[in-house]
C-alpha positions, 0 to 999 in steps of 0.5 A: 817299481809301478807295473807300468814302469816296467812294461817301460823298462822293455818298451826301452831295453826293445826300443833299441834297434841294434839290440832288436836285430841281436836279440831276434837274430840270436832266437835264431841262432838258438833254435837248433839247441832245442831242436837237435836233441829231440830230433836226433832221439826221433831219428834214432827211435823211429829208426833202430826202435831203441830209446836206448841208442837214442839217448846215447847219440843225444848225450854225445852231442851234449857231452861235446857240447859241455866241453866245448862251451866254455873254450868258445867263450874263452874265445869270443872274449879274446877273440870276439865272436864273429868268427867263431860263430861263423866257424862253429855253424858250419862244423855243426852242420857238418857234424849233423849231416853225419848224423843223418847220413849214417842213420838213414843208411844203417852204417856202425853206431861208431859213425853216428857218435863221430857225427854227433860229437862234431856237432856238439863240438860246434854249440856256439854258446849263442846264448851266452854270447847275446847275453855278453852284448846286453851287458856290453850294451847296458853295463850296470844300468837296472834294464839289464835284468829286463834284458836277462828276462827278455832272453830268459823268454826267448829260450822258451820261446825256442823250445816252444817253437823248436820241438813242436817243429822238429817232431811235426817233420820227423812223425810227418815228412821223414825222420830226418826232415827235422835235423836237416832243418836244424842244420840250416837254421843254426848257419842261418842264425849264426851267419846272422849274428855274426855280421852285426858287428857294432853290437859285439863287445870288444875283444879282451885278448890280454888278462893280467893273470895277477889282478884279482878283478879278473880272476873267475870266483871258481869255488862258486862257479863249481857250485853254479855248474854242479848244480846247472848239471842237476837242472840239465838232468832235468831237462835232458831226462824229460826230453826223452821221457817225454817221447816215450810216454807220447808213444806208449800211449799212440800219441807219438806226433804229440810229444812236441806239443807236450814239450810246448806245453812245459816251454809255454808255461815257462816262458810266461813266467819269464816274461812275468818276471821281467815286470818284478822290482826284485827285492830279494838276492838272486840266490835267494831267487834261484833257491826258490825256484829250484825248490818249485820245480823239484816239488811240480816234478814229484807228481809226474810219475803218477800220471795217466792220460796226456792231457793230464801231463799236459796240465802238469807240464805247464805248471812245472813250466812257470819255475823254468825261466825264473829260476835260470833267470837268477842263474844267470844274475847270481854269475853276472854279480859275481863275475867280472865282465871281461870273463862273463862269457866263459863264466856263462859258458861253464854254467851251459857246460853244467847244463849241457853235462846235465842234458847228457847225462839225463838224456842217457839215463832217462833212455836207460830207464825208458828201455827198463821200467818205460815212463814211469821209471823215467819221471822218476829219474826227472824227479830225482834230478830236481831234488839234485837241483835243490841241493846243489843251490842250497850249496852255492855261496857268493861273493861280493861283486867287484867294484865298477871302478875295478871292472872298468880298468880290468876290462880295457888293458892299457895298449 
């Protein structure tokens, strides 16, 4: 397909109103997924002085939320979204403002990890959810992989917009300015996308347990989570890393903008993506992409001056969003879709599992062997990544025909 018929293909998948209002109000909604990780090891380390903590605290949010993915989009398919994206956005706000409180006035650690874990409890898989609607809106039409790559370059866009802002209010007006913010977001955007109702897809409340279209292809999706928890390492590790390596060398407001810099770079990429007649499988793709993003994280530890990181950053970043892009066709193709969303849920519970783990991990590191000993962890992340994608196998997609009868029980 000619470059300018690809530009077509999102001039038409944007044309659509409905779809525009969804696809915006769930950049939204996601905002606080980049946001609340790096808000919360800002809050913890401006205040306490200790990484270490930090990471902890973060990775209770996102253990939480690895659990809690995949029974929510459990839910939304059976039960539709609206109400448990207006339920879980005002326990993540609940759940945040614990945080805050027993952070700024010093109460036991106990207290901070109860907050978080609420707040984690309630991450909405918005991400998945929006995804749900595109393949409800589009079915099996081509435009669905420019819609996946639209969505695969607004998660950038979130986390070039998110940390920069989340970390200009916690270094500027105060530490906790930048979860008080998320939390307003993530009610906003979540109250938003819930009102659009002509756009959800229909509820799914009755699976026949024996139909084999609408059995979830679990061996391969152990695989897809195993290696979704290395790329969430990744992530999770940088995020910290990151900020230690801005304050070791008196950046600190700078860290945001090195974060944009890995985000920017991916989200080029994504937006390049979707202009690609893909010929190659999406696990072919996906294996590459892991491939590149483990060898651009080797040099990292090596690093001196910010500027330099900046540069590798932005490189790494162009194997971000074409690597989750086939992530997520490899499960779309493999999974019937009156399971997509909590097949979808248990990849982001492989990420978000990941982004605990690195988070943890990547303040342990910081606290013992500072920046250098925390790249690489990120480096040995993404050599997880590599083996993990080299390990998942496919199967078949269901017929059309069978997902079509699969997916509307008869009454």
């Amino acid at each position: 397909m000619h470059r300018e018929s690809r530009f077509a293909a999102y001039a038409t998948v944007l044309g659509d109103p409905a779809a525009r209002a969804f696809s915006l109000t769930g950049f939204v909604a996601r905002l606080p997924q980049s946001m609340t990780g790096i808000g919360i090891v800002l809050l913890v380390s401006l205040t306490s002085g200790s990484f270490g903590r930090a990471g902890i605290v973060a990775a209770a949010v996102t253990v939480a939320g690895a659990v809690a993915a995949p029974l929510w989009g459990r839910v939304m398919d059976r039960a539709g979204q609206a109400r448990v994206l207006v339920g879980t956005a005002l326990g993540y706000a609940a759940g945040v403002s614990l945080v805050v409180v027993s952070v700024d006035r010093r109460w036991p650690l106990a207290l901070t990890l109860a907050g978080a874990l609420v707040a984690g409890l309630c991450f909405t898989p918005t991400g998945s959810s929006v995804r749900a609607r595109w393949t409800h809106r589009l079915r099996d039409s081509p435009l669905l992989d420019t819609a996946f790559a639209i969505e695969a370059v607004i998660d950038e866009l979130t986390f070039v917009v998110g940390p920069v802002l989340v970390t200009f209010l916690a270094t500027t007006v105060d530490p906790a300015a930048g979860l008080v913010v998320c939390a307003v977001v993530g009610v906003l955007g979540s109250l938003l996308l819930a009102v659009q109702r002509s756009t959800e897809p229909p509820r799914r409340p009755r699976l026949h347990a024996a139909d084999h279209t609408t059995r979830l292809p679990v061996r391969l999706l152990v695989m897809v989570v195993l290696a979704s928890w290395a790329c969430g390492g990744v992530f999770g590790s940088m995020e910290v890393v990151v900020v230690a390596f801005a304050r070791e060398r008196d950046v600190l407001g700078a860290s945001g903008l090195l974060l944009m810099c890995w985000a920017a770079g991916s989200l080029v990429a994504g937006f390049l993506a979707g202009l690609v007649a893909w010929r190659r499988a999406p696990l072919v793709r996906y294996r590459i992409g892991a491939a590149v993003l483990a060898v651009t994280l080797l040099p990292m530890p090596f690093v001196g001056p910010a500027w330099l990181l900046a540069v590798l950053l932005t490189v790494s970043g162009f194997a971000i969003a074409p690597t989750l892009i086939a992530s997520v066709s490899v499960v779309q193709t493999s999974v019937p879709p009156v399971r997509l969303t909590e097949a979808l849920g248990w990849t982001g519970t492989g990420m978000s599992a990941g982004v605990a783990t690195g988070a943890a991990l990547g303040g342990m590191s910081v606290d013992n062997m500072a920046s250098m000993g925390g790249f690489f962890l990120v480096a040995t992340f993404g050599v997880l990544l590599v083996v993990g994608a080299l390990l998942i196998r496919t199967r078949a997609p269901v017929a059309p025909e069978l997902l079509e009868s699969a997916s509307y029980p008869a009454t």
